[in-house]
C-alpha positions in Angstrom: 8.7 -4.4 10.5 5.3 -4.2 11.2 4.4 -0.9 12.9 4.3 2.3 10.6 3.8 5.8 11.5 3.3 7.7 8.2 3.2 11.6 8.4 0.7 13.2 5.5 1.0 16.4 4.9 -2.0 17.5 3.0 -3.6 20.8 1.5 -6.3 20.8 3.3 -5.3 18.5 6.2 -2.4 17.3 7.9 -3.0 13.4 9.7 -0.3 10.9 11.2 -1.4 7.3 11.1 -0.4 4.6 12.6 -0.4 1.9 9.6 -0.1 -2.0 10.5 1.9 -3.2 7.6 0.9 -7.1 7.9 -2.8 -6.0 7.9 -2.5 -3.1 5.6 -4.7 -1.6 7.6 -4.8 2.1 9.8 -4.6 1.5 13.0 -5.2 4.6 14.4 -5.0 8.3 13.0 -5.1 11.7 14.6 -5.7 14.8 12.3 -6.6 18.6 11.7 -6.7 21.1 9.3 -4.1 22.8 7.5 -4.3 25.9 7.5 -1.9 28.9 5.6 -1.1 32.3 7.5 0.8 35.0 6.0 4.6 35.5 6.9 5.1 39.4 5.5 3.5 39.6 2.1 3.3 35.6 0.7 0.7 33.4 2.0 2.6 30.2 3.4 2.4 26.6 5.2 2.7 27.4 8.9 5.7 24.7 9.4 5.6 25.5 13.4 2.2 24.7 13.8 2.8 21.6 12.1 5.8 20.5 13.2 4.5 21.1 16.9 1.0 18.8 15.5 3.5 16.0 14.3 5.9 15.7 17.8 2.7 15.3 19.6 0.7 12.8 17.8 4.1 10.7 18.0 4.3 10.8 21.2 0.5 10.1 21.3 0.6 6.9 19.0 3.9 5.5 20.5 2.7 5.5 24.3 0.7 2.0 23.3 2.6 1.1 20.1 6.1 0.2 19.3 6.5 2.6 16.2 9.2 0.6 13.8 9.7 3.2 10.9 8.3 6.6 10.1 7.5 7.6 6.0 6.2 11.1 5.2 4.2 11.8 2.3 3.3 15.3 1.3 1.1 17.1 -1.4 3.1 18.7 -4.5 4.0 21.9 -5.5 6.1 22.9 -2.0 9.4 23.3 -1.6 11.9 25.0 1.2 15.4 27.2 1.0 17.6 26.5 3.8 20.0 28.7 4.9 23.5 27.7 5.8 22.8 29.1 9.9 20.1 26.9 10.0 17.2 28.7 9.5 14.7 28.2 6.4 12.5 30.4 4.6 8.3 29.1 5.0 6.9 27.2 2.4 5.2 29.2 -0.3 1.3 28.5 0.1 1.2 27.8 -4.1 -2.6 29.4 -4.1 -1.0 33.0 -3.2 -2.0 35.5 -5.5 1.2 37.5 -5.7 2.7 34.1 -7.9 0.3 35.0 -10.5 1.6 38.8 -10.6 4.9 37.6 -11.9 3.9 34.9 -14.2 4.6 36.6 -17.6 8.2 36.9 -16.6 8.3 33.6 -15.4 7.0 31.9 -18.5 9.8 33.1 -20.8 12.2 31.7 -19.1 10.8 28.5 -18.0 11.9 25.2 -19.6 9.3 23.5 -22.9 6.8 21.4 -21.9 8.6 18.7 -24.3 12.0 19.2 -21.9 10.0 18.9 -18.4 6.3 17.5 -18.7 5.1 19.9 -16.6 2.4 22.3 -18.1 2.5 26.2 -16.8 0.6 25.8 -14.1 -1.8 28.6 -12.6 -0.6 30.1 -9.3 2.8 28.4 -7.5 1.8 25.3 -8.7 5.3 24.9 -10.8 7.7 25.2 -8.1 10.2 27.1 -10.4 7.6 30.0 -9.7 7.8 30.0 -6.1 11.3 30.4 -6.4 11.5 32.8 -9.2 9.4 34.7 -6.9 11.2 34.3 -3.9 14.6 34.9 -5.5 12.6 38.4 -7.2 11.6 40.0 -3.6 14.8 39.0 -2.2 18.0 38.2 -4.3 20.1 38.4 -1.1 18.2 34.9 -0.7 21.2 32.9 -2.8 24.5 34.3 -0.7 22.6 32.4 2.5 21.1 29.9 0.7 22.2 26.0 1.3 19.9 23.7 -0.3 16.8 23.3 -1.7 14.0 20.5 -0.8 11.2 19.0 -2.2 8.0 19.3 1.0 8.4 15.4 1.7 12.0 15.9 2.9 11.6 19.0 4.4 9.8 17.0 7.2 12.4 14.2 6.5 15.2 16.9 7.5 13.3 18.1 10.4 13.2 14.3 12.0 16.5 13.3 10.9 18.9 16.3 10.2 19.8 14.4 7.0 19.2 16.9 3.3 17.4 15.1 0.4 14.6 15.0 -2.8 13.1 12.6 -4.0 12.0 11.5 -7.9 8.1 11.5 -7.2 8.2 15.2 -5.3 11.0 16.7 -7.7 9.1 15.2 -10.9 6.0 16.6 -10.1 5.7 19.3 -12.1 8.1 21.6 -10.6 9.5 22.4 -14.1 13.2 21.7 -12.3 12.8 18.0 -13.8 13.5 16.0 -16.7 12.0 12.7 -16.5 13.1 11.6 -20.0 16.6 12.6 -19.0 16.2 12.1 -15.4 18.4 15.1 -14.7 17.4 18.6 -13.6 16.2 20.3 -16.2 17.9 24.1 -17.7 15.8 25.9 -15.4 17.8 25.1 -12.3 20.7 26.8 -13.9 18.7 29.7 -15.1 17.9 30.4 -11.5 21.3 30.2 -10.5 20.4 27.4 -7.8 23.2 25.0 -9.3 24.5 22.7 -6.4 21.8 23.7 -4.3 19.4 20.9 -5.0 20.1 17.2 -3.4 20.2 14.5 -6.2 16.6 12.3 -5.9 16.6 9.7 -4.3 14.2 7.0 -4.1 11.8 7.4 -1.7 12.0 4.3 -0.4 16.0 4.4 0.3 17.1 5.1 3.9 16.9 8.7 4.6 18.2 8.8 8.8 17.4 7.8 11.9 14.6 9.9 14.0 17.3 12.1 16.2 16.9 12.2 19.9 17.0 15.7 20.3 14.2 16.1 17.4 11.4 14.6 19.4 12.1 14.0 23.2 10.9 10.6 24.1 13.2 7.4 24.4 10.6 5.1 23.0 10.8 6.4 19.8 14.6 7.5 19.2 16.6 5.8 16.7 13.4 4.8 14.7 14.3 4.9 10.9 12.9 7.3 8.1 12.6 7.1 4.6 13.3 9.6 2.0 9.8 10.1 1.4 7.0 10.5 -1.1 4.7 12.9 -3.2 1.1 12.1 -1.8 -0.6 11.1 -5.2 2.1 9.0 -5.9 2.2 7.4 -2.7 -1.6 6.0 -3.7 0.1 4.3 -6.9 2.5 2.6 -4.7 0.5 -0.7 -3.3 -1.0 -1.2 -7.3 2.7 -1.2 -8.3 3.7 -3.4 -5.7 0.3 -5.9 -6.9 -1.0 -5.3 -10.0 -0.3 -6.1 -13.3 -0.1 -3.8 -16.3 -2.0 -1.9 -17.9 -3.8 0.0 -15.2 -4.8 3.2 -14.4 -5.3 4.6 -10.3 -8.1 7.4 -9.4 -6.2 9.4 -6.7 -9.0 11.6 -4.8 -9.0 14.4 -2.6 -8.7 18.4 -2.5 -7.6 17.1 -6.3 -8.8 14.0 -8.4 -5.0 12.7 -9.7 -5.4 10.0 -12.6 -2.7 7.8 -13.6 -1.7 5.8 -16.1 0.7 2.8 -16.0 1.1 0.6 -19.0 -1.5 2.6 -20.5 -1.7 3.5 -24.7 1.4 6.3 -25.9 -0.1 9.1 -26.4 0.2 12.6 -26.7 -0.5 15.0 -23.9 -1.2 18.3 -24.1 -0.3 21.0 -21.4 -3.2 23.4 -22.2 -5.5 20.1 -20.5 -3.4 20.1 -17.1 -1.6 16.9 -18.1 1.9 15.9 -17.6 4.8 13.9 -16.7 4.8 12.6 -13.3 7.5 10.2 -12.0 6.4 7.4 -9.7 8.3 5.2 -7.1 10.6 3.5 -9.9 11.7 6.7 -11.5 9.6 6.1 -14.1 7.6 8.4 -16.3 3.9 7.9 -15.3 1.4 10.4 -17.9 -1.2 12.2 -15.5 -4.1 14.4 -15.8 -6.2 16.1 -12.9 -8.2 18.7 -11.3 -9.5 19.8 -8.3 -12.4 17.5 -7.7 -12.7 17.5 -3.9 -12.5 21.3 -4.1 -15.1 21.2 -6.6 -17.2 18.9 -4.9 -17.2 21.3 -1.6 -18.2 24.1 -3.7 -20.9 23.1 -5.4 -22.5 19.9 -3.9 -23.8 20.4 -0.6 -24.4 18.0 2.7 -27.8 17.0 0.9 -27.3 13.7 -0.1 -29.3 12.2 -3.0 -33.0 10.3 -2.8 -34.5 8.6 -6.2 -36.6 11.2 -6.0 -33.5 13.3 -7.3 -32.9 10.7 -9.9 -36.0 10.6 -11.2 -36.2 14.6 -10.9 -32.4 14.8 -13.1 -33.6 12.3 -15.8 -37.5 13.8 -16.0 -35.6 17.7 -16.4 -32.2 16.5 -18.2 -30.8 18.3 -15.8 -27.0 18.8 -16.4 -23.3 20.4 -15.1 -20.9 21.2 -17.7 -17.1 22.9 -16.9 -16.2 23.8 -15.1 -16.3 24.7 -11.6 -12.8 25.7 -11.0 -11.4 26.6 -14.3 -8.1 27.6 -14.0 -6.9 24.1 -13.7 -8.2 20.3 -15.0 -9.3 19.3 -18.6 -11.6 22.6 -19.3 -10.1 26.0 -18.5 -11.1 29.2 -18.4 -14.8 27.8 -18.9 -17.4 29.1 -16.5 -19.7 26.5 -15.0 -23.1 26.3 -16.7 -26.2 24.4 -15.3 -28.9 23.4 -17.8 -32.0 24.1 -18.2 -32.0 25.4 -14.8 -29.6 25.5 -11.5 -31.1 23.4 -8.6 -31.5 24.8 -5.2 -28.4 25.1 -2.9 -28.0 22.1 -0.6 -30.3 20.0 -2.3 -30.1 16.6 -3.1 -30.5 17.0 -6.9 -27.2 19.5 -6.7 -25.3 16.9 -5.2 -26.4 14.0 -7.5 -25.6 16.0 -10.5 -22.1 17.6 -9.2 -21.4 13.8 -8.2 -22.4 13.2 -12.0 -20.4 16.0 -13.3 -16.9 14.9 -11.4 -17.4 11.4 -12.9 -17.2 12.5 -16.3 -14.4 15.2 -15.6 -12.7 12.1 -14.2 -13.7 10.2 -17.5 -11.9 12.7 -19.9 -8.7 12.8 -18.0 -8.7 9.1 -18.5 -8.4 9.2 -21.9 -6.0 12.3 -22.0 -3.5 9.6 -20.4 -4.4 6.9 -22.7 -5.8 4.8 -20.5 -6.3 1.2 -21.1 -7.3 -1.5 -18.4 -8.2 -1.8 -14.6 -9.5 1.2 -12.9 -8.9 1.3 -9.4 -10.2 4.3 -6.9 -9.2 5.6 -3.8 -9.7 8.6 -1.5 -12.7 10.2 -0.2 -14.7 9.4 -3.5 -14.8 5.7 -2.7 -17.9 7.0 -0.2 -19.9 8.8 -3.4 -21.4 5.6 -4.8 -23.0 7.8 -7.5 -19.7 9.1 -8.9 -18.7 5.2 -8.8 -21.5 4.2 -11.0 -21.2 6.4 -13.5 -17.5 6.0 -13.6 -18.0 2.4 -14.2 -21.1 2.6 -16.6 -18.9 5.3 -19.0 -15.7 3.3 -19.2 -17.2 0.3 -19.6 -15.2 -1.2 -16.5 -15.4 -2.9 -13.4 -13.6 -0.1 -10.5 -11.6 -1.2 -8.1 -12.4 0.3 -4.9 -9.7 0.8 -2.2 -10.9 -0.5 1.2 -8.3 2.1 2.8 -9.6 5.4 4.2 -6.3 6.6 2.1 -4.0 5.2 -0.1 -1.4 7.8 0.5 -1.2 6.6 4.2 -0.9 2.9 3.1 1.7 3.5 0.4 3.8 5.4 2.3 3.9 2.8 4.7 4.8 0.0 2.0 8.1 2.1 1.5 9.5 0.1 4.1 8.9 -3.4 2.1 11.2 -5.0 -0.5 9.8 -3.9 -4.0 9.4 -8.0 -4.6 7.0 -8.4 -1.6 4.1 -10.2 -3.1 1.0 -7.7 -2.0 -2.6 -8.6 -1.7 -4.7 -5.4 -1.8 -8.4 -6.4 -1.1 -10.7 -4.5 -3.0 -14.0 -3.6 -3.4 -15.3 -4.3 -7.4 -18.2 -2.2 -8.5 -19.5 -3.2 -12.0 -22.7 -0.7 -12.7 -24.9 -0.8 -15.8 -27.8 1.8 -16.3 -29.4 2.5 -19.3 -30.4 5.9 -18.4 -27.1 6.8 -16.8 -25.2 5.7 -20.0 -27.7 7.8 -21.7 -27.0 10.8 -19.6 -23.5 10.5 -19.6 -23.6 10.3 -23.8 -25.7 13.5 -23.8 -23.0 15.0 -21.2 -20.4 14.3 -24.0 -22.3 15.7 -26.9 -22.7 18.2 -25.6 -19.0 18.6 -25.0 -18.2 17.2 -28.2 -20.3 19.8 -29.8 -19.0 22.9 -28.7 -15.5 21.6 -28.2 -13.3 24.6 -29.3 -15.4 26.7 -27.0 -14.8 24.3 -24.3 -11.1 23.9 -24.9 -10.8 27.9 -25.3 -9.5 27.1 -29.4 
C-alpha cells in the first residue's frame, strides 16, 4: 500500500493530504480554515461544510492518484450523538461560552483526576461537559439517542457507515476514560449513556470500506478506512514505530502537546493542565500543554527578528512571563507581564521574545511529564529557529526536528503499516549553545522560581 489520503480535522484548519507511504512524504495537500457557526444557542463544527470540503478534495487528489487507504485524524475534545433515524446532533465547538455556565454542576459529579487523568478542563474541553450540557438543554436527547463517537470516527462513520471510538480520542481527556483500568470510567453511567458508547478500538484496526454511495466516483469506492486517530497522538505514531525509549515528542500547532514515553514516574498535577493521554498501543502516555500557536498569533506579530532585536533583548533584559492565555497550560489564571517595558506591536523584538517565551513554557511542561531523553519537534514550530535554540540550549539536548510539514498527516498514514515495520524518520538535529541565551533563560526561571505560588495561583 503505498498511496494514503489522510483527512485532518483541525481547530483551526481542516487539510486532506495525499501521503506517499514509501517516501513518508506529502504528496500533495489541499486545505482551509475551520471555522464554527452557531446551530441555535451553542457554538459548533459546521460538519456540512466539511463534509462537502472532504468529498471534493477526494475527488480532486484521486483524478491523478490511485488512493489505497484513507485514515482521519482529528483534534480532541469533540464528540457526536447519533440518533437512531439517522440524524446527529453538531459537534459542540469546546470554546463556547455557555460550557462554562454549567461547570460548577458539572464538577461535582465528574470522576477524580486519580480515576481518569484528565484535569477539569476550562470550557468543553472534557467531553463529559459537552454532554452534560447537551443532555441539560435537552433531556429528550437520550430516548433518540444511538451512540456516541469520538470526532475521528464521526468522519470514519460518515465514509464507511460503520460506528466506532478509538483509545487515543476517547483517552483524551474526555473524563469518560480510565486508562489504568482501560474501561470507561463512572461518569458514563452517571450520564446515563451506558451502551451508547462503541468499545475503542485501535486506531489502526480496520474500520470499513469507503461506501459507494458516500462519495460518488468509481475510482475511489471500496477503498479501506481505519478506525482513526486523535491528532497529537497521531504525531507520536512514526517515533513509536522508530525510536527507542526514553523520548519525549513536541507536538505544535493551535496547541504545543508534549509527550512523554519511557520518560521518569512522576507525579502530575491537574491544576498544571497535565494528564493521562493514551497513545496508539493503549498505553498511558503523561502529557502537558497549552496553547502555543494561539499564543504565538496573539502576541508575536509577522515581524520577524534581526540581531538588532537580539542585541536590543539582551542590552534591555527584556522579558515575557505567563501567561498569554491563562486559562489553560502550566501557569493559570496569571496575566501576561512584559518587563521592564512592552515592545512595540509587530516588531521584531516582540516576536523574538514571544518565540523566547513559548520555549520555556515548552520547557516546564517537559519536566511536568518527567521527561528524560531525545527531544523531537514537529508542527509549525520547526520554522521558528529561535524557539529551537532556546529549547535546545535549556534542556541541554540535541532536538530532533521533523522534516514533515505535519506529523499528524504522516502518522495517520502509518496506521496502515504492521506495528513491526522498521521506520526510518529523517530528521533534522539542532544542537545550540549560547551563553547569553542560557543566561536569559536562567533569569526567565528565577524569576519564575521566585514568585512561584503567585505563579501557580497557591
Amino acid at each position: 500500500m503505498k498511496n494514503i489520503a489522510v483527512i485532518d480535522v483541525g481547530k483551526t484548519n481542516i487539510k486532506v493530504a495525499l501521503v506517499n507511504l514509501e517516501l513518508f512524504e506529502e504528496q500533495k495537500i489541499v486545505s482551509i480554515p475551520n471555522e464554527s457557526v452557531y446551530s441555535g444557542q451553542l457554538l459548533t463544527f459546521n460538519t456540512e461544510f466539511i463534509w462537502e470540503f472532504i468529498c471534493n478534495s477526494l475527488k480532486e487528489l484521486s483524478a491523478s492518484i490511485q488512493i489505497e487507504g484513507i485514515g482521519v485524524t482529528t483534534h480532541g475534545a469533540a464528540a457526536v450523538l447519533i440518533m437512531k433515524d439517522g440524524t446527529y446532533a453538531e459537534p459542540l465547538d469546546y470554546e463556547d461560552p455557555t460550557i462554562d455556565s454549567i461547570a460548577g454542576e458539572y464538577s461535582k459529579i465528574r470522576p477524580h483526576f486519580e480515576e481518569t487523568g484528565s484535569p477539569h478542563l476550562a470550557g468543553g474541553l472534557n467531553i463529559g461537559s459537552q454532554l452534560y450540557l447537551q443532555f441539560k438543554l435537552a433531556p429528550k436527547l437520550r430516548e433518540k439517542l444511538l451512540h456516541i463517537v469520538t470526532y475521528p470516527q464521526f468522519w470514519g462513520w460518515k465514509l464507511t457507515g460503520k460506528f466506532a471510538t478509538d483509545f487515543t480520542s476517547l483517552g483524551c481527556h474526555t473524563d469518560l476514560w480510565s486508562p489504568k483500568n482501560r474501561d470507561f470510567s463512572t461518569l458514563v453511567k452517571i450520564l446515563k449513556i451506558d451502551g451508547k458508547i462503541p468499545f475503542p478500538k485501535k486506531p489502526n484496526e480496520f474500520l470499513g470500506n469507503l461506501s459507494l454511495p458516500t462519495i460518488d466516483n468509481d475510482k475511489i469506492s471500496r477503498i479501506p478506512v481505519s478506525v482513526g486517530i486523535h491528532d497529537s497522538n497521531a504525531s507520536l505514531v512514526p517515533h513509536l514505530y522508530s525510536q527507542t525509549t526514553p523520548f519525549s515528542v513536541i507536538s505544535t500547532g493551535t496547541w504545543v502537546v508534549v509527550l512523554s514515553v519511557g520518560g521518569k514516574k512522576i507525579q502530575l498535577d491537574p491544576a498544571r493542565d497535565t494528564l493521562l493521554n493514551v497513545n496508539l498501543f493503549g498505553k498511558e502516555t503523561p502529557s502537558a500543554r497549552f496553547m502555543g500557536g494561539r499564543e504565538y498569533e496573539i502576541e508575536a506579530g509577522d515581524t520577524l527578528p534581526e540581531h538588532k532585536d537580539h542585541e536590543k533583548m539582551f542590552e534591555d533584559g527584556l522579558i515575557l512571563l505567563p501567561s498569554i492565555i491563562n486559562d489553560v497550560g502550566p501557569f493559570q489564571k496569571c496575566n501576561p507581564r512584559w518587563e521592564p517595558y512592552v515592545p512595540e506591536q509587530n516588531s521584531g523584538l516582540r516576536n523574538l521574545v514571544t518565540s523566547y517565551y513559548l520555549a520555556m513554557i515548552t520547557c516546564e511542561c517537559l519536566e511536568q511529564i518527567g521527561h528524560i531523553g531525545k527531544i523531537i519537534l514537529e508542527g509549525p514550530f520547526t520554522k521558528n529557529r529561535h524557539f529551537m535554540n532556546m529549547l535546545s540550549v535549556m534542556t541541554e539536548t540535541k532536538i530532533l526536528v521533523s522534516k514533515s510539514a505535519t506529523g499528524t498527516t504522516i502518522g495517520t498514514s502509518m496506521l496502515f503499516l504492521n506495528e513491526l515495520y522498521d521506520t526510518r524518520i529523517n530528521y533534522e538535529v539542532l544542537d545550540h549553545n549560547d551563553k547569553k541565551l542560557l543566561n536569559f533563560g536562567k533569569r526567565w526561571q528565577e524569576k519564575i522560581n521566585l514568585h512561584r505560588n503567585f505563579f501557580l495561583n497557591k
